[in-house]
C-alpha beads as a LAMMPS data file, in Angstrom:
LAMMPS data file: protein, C-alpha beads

140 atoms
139 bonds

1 atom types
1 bond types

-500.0 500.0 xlo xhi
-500.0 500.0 ylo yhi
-500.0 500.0 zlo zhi

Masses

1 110.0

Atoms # bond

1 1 1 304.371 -267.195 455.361
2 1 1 300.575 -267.624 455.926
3 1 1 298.897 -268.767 458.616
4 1 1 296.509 -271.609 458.735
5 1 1 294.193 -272.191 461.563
6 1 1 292.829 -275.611 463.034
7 1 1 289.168 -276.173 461.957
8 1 1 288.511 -279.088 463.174
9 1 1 289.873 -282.920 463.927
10 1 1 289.157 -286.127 462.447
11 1 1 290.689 -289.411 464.235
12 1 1 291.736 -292.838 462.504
13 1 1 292.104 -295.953 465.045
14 1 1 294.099 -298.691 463.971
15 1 1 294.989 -302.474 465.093
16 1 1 298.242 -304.276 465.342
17 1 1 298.676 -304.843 461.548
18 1 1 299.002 -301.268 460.886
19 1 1 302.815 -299.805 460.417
20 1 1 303.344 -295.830 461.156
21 1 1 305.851 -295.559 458.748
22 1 1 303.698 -297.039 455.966
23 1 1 300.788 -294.367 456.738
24 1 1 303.770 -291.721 456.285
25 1 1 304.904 -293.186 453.226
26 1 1 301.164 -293.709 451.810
27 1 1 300.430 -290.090 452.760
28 1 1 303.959 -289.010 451.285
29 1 1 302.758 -290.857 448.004
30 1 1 299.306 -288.440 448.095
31 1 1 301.494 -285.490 448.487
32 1 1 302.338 -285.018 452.282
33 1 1 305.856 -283.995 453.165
34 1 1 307.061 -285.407 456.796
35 1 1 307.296 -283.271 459.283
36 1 1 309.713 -283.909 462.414
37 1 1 309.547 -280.684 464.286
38 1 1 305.233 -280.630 464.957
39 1 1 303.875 -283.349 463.236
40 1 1 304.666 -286.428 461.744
41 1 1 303.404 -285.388 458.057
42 1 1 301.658 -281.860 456.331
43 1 1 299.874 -282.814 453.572
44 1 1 298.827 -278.936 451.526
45 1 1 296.971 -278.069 448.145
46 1 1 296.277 -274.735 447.762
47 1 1 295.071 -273.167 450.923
48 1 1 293.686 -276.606 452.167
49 1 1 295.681 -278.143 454.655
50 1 1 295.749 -281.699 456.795
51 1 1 298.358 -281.988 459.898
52 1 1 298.403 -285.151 460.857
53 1 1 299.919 -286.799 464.577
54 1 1 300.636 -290.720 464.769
55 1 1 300.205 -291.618 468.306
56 1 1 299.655 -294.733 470.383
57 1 1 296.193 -296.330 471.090
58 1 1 296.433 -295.906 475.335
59 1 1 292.669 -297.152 476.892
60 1 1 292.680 -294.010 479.384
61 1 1 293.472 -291.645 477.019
62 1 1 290.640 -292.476 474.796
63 1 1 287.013 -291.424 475.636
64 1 1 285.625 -293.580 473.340
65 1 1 288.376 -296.691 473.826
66 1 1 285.585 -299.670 473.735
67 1 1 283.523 -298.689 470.824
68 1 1 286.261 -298.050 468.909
69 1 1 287.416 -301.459 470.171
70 1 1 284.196 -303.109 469.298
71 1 1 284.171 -301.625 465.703
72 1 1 287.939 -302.339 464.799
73 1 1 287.302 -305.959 466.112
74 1 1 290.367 -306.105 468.030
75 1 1 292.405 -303.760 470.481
76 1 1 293.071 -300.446 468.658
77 1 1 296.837 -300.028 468.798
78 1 1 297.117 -296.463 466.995
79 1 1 295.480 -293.578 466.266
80 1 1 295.944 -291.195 463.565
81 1 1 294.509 -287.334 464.267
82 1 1 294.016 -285.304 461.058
83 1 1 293.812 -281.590 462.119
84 1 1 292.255 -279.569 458.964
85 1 1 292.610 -276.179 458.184
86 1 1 289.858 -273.741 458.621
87 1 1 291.086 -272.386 455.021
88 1 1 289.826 -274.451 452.047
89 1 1 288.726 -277.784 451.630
90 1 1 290.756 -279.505 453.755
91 1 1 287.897 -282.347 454.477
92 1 1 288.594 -283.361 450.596
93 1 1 292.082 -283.906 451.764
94 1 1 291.541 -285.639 454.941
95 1 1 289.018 -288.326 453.099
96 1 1 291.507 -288.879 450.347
97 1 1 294.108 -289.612 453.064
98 1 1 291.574 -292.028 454.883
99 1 1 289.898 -293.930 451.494
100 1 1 293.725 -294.559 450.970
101 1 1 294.445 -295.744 454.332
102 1 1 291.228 -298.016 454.479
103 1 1 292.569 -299.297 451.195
104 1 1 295.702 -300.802 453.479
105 1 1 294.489 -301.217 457.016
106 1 1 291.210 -301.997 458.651
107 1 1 290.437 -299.031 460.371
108 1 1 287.584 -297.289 462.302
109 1 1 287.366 -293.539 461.354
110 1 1 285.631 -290.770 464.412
111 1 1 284.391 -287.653 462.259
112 1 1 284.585 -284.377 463.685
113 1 1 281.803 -284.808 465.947
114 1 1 283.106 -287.997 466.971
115 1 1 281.270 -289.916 466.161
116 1 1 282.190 -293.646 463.639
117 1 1 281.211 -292.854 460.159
118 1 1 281.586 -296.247 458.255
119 1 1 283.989 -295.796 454.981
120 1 1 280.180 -297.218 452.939
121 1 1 278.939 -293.928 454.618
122 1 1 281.642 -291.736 453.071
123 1 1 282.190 -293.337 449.791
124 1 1 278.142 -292.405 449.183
125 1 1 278.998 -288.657 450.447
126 1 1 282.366 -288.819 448.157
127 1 1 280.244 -290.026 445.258
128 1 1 277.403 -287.409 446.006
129 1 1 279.941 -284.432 446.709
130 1 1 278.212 -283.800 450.164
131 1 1 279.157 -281.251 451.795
132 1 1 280.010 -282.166 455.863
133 1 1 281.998 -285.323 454.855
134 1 1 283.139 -286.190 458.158
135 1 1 279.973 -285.017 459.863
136 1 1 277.897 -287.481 461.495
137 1 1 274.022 -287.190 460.304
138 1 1 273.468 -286.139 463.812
139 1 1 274.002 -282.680 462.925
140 1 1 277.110 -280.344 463.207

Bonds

1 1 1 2
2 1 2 3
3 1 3 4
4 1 4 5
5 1 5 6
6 1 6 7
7 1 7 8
8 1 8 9
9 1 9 10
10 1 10 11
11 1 11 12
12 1 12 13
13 1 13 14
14 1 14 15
15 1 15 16
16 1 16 17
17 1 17 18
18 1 18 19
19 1 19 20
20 1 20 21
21 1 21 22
22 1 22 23
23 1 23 24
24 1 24 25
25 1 25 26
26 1 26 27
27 1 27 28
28 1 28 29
29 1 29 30
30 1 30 31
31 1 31 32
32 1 32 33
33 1 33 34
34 1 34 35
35 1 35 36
36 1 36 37
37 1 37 38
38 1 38 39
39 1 39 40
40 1 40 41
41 1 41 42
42 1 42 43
43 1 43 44
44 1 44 45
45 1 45 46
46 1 46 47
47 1 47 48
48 1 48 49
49 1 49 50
50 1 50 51
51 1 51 52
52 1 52 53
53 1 53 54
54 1 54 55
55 1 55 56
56 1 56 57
57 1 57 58
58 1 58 59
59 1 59 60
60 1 60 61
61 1 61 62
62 1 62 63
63 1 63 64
64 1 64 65
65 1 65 66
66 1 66 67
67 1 67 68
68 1 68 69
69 1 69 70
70 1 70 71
71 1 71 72
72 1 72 73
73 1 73 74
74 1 74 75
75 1 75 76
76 1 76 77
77 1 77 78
78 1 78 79
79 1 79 80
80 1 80 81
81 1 81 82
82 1 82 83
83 1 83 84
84 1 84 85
85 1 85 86
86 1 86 87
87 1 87 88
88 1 88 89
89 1 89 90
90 1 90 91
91 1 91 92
92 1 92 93
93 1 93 94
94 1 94 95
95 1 95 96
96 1 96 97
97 1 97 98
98 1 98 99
99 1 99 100
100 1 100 101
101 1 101 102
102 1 102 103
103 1 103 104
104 1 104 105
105 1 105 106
106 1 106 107
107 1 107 108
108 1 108 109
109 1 109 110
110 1 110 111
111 1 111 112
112 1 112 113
113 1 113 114
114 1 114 115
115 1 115 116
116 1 116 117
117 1 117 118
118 1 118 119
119 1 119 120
120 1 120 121
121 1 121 122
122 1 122 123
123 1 123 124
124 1 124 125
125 1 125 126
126 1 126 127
127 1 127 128
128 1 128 129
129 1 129 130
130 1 130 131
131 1 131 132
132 1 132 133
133 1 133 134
134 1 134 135
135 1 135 136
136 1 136 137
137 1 137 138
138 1 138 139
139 1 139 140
């Protein structure tokens, strides 16, 4: 079996309209297989891989609660953490995972730094093939 390391951690913030066990079936349809001993799903191509934890939205246990708030436009009620693997590409998988999430739910998206990067913002670096997706222009 190989081993995959963490890289690094993007985080999705949700309102009350969004449904965890749509995002697992929406990541399921993308190729993600649930998970119910670690994490809710795995989603793996090649080497690249995305872990990803569904957990609630609590104020203290968010650093960054309020502008998250503020951006959503109403209180975040979820938040989805998509742990990449230091092997491959797995940035390619996590925006695929969020383009189709955004698709479904509004949603405010925290790159690795995070720091919001609008989905206008990574649709341009999507289209452009930039490397440092989930980067914020503030440097990495």
């Amino acid at each position: 079996m190989e081993m995959y390391m963490v890289k690094s951690i993007a985080e999705l913030t949700f309102g009350g309209d969004f449904d965890p066990e749509q995002f697992r079936q929406l990541v399921a349809g993308l190729g993600g297989e649930r998970d119910d001993v670690y994490w809710d799903v795995v989603m793996q191509r090649g080497d690249s891989v995305v872990w990803i934890d569904i957990l609630p939205a609590v104020p203290g246990r968010m650093s960054h609660f309020d502008v998250v708030e503020r951006l959503l436009g109403s209180e975040p009620c979820y938040r989805v953490m998509l742990h990449g693997s230091s092997n491959g590409a797995s940035e390619w998988l996590i925006a695929e995972v969020v383009v189709a999430a955004s698709e479904k739910w509004k949603l405010v998206l925290l790159g690795f730094d995070e720091q919001p990067i609008t989905m206008a913002e990574l649709d341009k670096r999507i289209a452009r093939r930039t490397e440092g997706l989930l980067w914020s222009r503030r440097g990495r």
